[in-house]
N, C-alpha and C positions, 0 to 999 in steps of 0.2 A: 865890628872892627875887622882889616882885612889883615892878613898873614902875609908873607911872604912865603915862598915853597922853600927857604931854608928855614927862617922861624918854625915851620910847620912839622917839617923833618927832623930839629931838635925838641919840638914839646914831643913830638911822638915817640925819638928813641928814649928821653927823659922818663916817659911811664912805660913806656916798652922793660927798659931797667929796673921801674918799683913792681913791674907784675911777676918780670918772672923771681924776683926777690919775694914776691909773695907768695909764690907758686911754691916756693922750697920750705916756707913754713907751713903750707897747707897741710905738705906731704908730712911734714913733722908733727902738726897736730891733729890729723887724720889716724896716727899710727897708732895714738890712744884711746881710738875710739875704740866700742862696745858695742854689744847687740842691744844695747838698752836702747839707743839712736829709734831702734824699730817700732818702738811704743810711744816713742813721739810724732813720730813721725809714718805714716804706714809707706810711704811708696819709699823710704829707705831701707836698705841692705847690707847697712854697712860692715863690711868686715876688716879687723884690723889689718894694716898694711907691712907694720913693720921694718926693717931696713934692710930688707932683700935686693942683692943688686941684681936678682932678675926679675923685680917685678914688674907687671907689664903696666905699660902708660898707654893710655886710649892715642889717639891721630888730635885730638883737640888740645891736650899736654903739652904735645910738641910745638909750640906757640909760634915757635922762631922759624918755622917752615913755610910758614902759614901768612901771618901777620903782615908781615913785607908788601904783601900782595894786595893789602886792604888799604894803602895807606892813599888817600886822597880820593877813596872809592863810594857811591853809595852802596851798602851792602845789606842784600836780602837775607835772611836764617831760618832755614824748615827745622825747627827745634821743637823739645818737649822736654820736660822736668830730668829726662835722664841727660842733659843737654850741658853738661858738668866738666869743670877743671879740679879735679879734684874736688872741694867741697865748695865750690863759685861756681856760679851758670856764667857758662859762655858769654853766653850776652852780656850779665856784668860785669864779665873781664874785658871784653871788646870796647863797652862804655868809657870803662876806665882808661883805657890807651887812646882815649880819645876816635877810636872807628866809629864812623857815622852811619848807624843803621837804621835804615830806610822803612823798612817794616820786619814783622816774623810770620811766618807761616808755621801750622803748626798743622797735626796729623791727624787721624783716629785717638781717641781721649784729649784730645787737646793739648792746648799748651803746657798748662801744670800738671797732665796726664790723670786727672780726678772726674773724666768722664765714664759710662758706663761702655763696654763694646757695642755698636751699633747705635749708640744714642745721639741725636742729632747734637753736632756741636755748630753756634753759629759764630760767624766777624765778631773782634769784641778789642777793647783794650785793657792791655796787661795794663793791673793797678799797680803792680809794681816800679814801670818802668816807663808808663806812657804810652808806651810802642804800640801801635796798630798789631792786631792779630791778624789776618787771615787763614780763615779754614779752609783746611784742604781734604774735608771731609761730607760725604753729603751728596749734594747735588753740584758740587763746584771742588771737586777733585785734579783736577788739573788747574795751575795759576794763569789765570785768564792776563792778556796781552793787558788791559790797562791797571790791572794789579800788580803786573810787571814793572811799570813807567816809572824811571827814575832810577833803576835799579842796575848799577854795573856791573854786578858781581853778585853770585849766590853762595853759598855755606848751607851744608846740609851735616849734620848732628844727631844723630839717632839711636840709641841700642836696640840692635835687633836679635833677635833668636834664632834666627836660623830656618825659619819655617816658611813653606808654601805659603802658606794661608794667612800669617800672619801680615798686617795690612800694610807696614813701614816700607816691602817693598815695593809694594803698587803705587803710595805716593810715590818713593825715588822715579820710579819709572815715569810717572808722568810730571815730574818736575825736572828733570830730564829732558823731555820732551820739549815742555815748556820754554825749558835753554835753550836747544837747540833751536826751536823756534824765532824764538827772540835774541839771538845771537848772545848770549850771555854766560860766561863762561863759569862752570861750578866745581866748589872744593867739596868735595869729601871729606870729614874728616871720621877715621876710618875707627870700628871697636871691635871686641874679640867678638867672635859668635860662643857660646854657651853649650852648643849645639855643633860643634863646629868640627867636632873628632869622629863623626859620621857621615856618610850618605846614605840615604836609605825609602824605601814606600814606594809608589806609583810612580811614574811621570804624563804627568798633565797631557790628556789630549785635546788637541787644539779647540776643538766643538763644546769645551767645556772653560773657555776662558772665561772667566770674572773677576772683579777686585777680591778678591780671594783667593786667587790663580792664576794670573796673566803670562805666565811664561811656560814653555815645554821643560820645568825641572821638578824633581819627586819633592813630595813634602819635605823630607831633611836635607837641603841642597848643601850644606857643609861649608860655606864659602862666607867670608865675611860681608857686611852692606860694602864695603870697595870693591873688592872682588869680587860682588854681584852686579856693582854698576859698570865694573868695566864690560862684564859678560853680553851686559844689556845694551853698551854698544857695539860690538863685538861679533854679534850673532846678527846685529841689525835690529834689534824687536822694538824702536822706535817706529811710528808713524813715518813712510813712507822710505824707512830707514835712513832717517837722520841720523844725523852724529852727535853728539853733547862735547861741547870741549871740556873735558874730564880732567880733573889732578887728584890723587887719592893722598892723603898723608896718611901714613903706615902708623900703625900701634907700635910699641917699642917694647923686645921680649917677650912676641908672641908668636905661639907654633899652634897650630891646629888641634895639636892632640895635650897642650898645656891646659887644663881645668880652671877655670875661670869663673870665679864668684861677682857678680854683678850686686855693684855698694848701690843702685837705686831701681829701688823695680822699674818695669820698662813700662810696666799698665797697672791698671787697679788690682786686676785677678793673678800678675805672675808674682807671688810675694815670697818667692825662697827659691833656692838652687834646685829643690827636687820638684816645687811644680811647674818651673822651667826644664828640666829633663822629660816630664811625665805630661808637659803639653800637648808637643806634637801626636801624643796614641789619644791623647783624652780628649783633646778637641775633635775629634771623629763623633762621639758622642753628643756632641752640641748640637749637630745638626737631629737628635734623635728625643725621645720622650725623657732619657735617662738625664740626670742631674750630677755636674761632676764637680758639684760642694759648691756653685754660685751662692755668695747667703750665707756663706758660714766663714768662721776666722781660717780655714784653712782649705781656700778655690784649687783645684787642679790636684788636687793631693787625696782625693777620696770621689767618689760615684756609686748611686743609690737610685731608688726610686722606690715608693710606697707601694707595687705591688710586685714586687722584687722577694722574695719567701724570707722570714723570719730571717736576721744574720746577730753577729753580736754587737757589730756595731749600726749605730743609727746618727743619723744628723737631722737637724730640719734647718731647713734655708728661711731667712727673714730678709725683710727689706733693711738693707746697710750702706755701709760705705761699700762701692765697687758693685754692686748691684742691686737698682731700685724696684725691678719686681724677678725675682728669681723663679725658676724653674718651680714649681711644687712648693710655692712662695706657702710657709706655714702648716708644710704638710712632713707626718715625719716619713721617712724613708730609712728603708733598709738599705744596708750598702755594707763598701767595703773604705776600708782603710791603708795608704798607699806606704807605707813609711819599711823604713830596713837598704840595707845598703847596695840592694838591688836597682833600686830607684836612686841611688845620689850621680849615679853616672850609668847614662842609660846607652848601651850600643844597638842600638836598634828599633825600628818605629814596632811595637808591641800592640800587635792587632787582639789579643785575650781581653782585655779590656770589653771590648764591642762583641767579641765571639759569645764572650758570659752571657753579657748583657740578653742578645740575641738568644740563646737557649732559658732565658730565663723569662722573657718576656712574648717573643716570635714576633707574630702581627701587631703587636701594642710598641715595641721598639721603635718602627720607621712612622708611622701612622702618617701624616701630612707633609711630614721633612723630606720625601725621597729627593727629590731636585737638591735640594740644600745638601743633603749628605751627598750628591752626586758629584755639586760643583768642589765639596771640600774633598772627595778624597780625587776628584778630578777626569774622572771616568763615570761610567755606569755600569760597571763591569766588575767593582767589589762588594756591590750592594748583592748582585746576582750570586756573587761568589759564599756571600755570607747566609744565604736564602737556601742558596742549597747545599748548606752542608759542610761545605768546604774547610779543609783544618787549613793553621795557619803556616806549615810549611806548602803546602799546597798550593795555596795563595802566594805567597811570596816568590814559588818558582816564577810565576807570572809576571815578577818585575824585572826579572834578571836581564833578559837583554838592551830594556829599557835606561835600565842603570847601568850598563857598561858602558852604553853609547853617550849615555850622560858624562860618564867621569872621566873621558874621553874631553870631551867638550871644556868641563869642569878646569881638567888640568892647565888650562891654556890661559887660565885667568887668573892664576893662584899667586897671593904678595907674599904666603910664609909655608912655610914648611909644613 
């Protein structure tokens, strides 16, 4: 049956008015939840919301900024399980207003975020919804032109952390790219960083690009995914220095230095506030023999190894949900234990982590991973630093100019305070 473009324009403000009418009971039955939500569910976070008129709303909340724009459009979505209006996925909301979406791309862990880091995720369709997936992970990391076709309009949905290395902004960037290419213009829609009330660590040198690294900014770049995409065109670091036709929609009641608890993990292994703080120091160690609690109910929150000397705590990693053969898969390890309110809010990337590790292990720490640890802290020149000796203010003089001339750059692209 054909429509007319006013028919079409009244079914659409029609559920435009029952969504955001649902959007205000979300928030009302959102405000009762419990941590209990976390035992049903592992990539949930939830924390109650209550009726604070500052609380903040992610850029996808903001419905009415957005929505306008979708309307008679096919529309692409690089989403993943953190991809949420409050307790509705995007996509279900979008469905329901009648938006006509053309396929989803989705990132590192996939769509429903239940893959492992690094695990090949392939094409597939969501059972839920029908919708064609495309991965943008793998060997087809950028959206190729005829995965593109059809598609007049992108939305990009992601919680990110804050981190270099963290993979959410290497897709943006090359979906980005992809727009630009394809002339396709993309929304943003924009979330807090976690990570967001620091800048801090190395800044990347160029000889050490990879999907792990692809931009000249230190591991804690401080800036939200908007304010990292604008940065990204901004500076140029597009393929031939294209431009992405850009819109960011802003979070609502957020400042940089406001603490922000994230209601649904972003990946398998960030499952709380502190080992989202205590990421950015502990994934240094990933690239190393040491094990930082993959395998255990609490990832990023503890680091061990079994010939690490006698400690009082121990863990042994198994194969689980969030990772299917872990570091030292079955073996026990000495370690230590991250918790105390040193870690709930972390100002600064904490190199003692790896300094321990290193006095406790020497040549059994780096053994096969130096390149790996090279590309993640982005240089080659802290691996050197930590070989010989080096304390950690010692180190860290070494970032200082590096990070001035960053947050220089930094400033130029900032949406909040």
């Amino acid at each position: 049956m054909k429509y007319s473009n006013a028919k079409l324009d009244l079914t659409f403000q029609l559920k435009y008015t029952k969504v955001l009418w649902l959007k205000s009971i979300f928030i009302f039955l959102i405000s009762s939840c419990g941590h209990g939500a976390l035992e049903e569910n592992k990539n949930c976070m939830v924390q109650p919301i209550g009726t604070d008129p500052e609380r903040i709303e992610v850029g996808a909340q903001n419905i009415d900024q957005y929505v306008s724009l979708l309307l008679n459009k096919s529309v692409g979505i690089v989403g993943n399980q953190s991809s949420m209006i409050v307790e509705r996925h995007l996509v279900d909301s979008l469905l329901d207003l009648g938006v006509n979406i053309e396929r989803v791309f989705s990132p590192e862990h996939g769509f429903r975020g239940d893959a492992d880091a690094g695990e090949k995720v392939g094409n597939s369709t969501d059972h839920k919804t029908g919708l064609e997936v495309i991965s943008l992970y793998g060997n087809n990391k950028k959206p190729q032109r005829e995965q593109l076709k059809g598609i007049d309009i992108m939305l990009f949905d992601i919680q990110d952390v804050g981190v270099r290395f963290y993979t959410y902004i290497s897709t943006l960037h090359y979906v980005m790219e992809a727009c630009a290419e394809n002339n396709i213009p993309l929304i943003v829609l924009d979330r807090p960083n976690p990570n967001g009330h620091y800048v801090d660590g190395p800044v990347l040198k160029k000889s050490f690009t990879s999907f792990v690294g692809m931009h000249t900014v230190p591991i804690v770049h401080g800036m939200t995914i908007g304010e990292y995409a604008q940065m990204i065109n901004g500076e140029g670091w597009l393929k031939d220095g294209a431009q992405c036709d850009l819109k960011v929609i802003l979070c609502t009641n957020y400042r940089h230095d406001k603490p922000y608890s994230l209601p649904i993990a972003p990946s398998p292994n960030l499952r709380s506030d502190i080992a989202i703080q205590l990421y950015p120091s502990l994934c240094l160690l990933e690239a190393t023999t040491v094990s930082v609690g993959r395998g255990t109910e609490h990832p990023f929150e503890r680091y061990g190894h079994p010939d690490f000397p006698k400690t009082r705590f121990k863990f042994t990693p198994v194969s689980g949900y969030g990772s299917k053969s872990p570091k030292h898969n079955g073996k026990l390890c000495n370690g230590y234990e991250l918790i105390g309110e040193q870690y709930a809010r972390m100002n600064k990337l904490d190199l003692s982590f790896v300094l321990n590790s290193y006095e406790l292990l020497n040549a059994k720490l780096f053994k096969d991973g130096k390149q790996s640890f090279n590309l993640l802290a982005g240089n080659n020149e802290l691996i050197f630093q930590i070989k010989s000796g080096k304390t950690e203010n010692e180190i860290r003089k070494t970032w200082r100019i590096g990070l001035d001339q960053f947050k220089l750059v930094r400033k130029k692209y900032l949406l909040y305070d």
